[in-house]
C-alpha positions in Angstrom: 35.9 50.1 -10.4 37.1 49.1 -13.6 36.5 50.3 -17.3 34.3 47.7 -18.4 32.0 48.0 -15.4 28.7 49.4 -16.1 26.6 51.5 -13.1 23.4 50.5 -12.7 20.9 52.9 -12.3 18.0 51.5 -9.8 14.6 51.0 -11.9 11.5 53.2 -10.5 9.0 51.2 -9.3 5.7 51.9 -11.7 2.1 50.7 -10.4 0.0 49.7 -13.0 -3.3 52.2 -13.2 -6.2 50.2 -12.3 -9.2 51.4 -14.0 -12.2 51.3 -11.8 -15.0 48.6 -13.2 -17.8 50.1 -15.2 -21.0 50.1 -12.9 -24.7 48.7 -14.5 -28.3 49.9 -13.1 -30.7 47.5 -13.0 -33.8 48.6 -14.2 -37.3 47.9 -13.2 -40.3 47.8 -15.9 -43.6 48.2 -15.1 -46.0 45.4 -16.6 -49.7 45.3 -16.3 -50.0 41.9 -14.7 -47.5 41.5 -11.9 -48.9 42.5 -8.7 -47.7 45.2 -6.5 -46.9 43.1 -3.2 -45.3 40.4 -5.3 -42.9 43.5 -6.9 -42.1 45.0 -3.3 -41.8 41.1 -2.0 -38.7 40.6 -5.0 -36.8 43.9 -4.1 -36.8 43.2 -0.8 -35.9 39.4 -1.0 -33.5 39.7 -4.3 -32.3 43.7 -3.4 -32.5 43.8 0.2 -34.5 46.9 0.7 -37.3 48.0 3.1 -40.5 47.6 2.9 -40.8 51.4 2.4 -38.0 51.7 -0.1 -39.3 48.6 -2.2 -43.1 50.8 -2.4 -40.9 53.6 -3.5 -39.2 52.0 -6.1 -42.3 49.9 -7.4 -44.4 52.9 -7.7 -42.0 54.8 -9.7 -42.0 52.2 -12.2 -45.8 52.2 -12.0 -45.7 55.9 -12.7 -43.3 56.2 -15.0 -42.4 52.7 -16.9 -39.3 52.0 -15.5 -37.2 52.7 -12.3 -33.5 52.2 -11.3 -33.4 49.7 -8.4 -29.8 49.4 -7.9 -26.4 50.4 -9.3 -23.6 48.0 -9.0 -20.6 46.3 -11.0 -22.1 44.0 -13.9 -21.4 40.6 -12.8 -23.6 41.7 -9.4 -26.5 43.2 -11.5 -26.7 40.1 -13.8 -26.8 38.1 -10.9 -29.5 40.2 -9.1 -31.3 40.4 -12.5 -31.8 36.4 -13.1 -33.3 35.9 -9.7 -35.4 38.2 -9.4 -36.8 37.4 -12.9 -36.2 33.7 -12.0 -38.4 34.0 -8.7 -41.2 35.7 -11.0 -40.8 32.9 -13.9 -41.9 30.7 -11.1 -44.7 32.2 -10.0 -46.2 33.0 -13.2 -45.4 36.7 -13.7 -44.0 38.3 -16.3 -41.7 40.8 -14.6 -39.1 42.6 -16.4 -35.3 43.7 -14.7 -32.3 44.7 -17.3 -28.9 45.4 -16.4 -27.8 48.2 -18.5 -24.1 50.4 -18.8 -24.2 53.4 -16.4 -23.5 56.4 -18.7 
């Protein structure tokens, strides 16, 4: 080796930190006008559940206003949101999801 040559250290290798994505609930509001079947029909068409799990879900709302249906990254939930509520808007019902930031 010369003078003027210059050792070279190897670089470490650094993996960027992926932050995981923020997850949104959608939530279920009770209304006085949309029928109970029709509600169970939507979570099981739009959400996938059971027939029992889609009762469970529609009476909590009933009971208490609102209910979480699902929890899920955002783009998902906004998806899930408009066609459930798009599927009501047809048939005349005012039913009402929001996606909202999981604290």
């Amino acid at each position: 080796m010369s003078d003027n040559d210059v050792a070279l250290k190897p670089k470490t290798k650094s993996k960027p930190k992926l932050d995981r994505p923020k997850l949104y609930k959608v939530i279920l509001f009770n209304d006085d006008y949309t029928p109970r079947e029709f509600v169970v029909m939507i979570l099981k068409a739009v959400f996938h559940m059971s027939e029992e799990t889609g009762y469970r879900v529609m009476m909590t709302a009933h009971k208490l206003g609102s209910s979480v249906v699902v929890v899920c990254a955002k783009d998902i939930a906004e998806t899930k949101v408009k066609e459930a509520m798009d599927y009501a808007k047809d048939a005349g019902f005012p039913l009402m999801l929001t996606a909202e930031p999981e604290e």
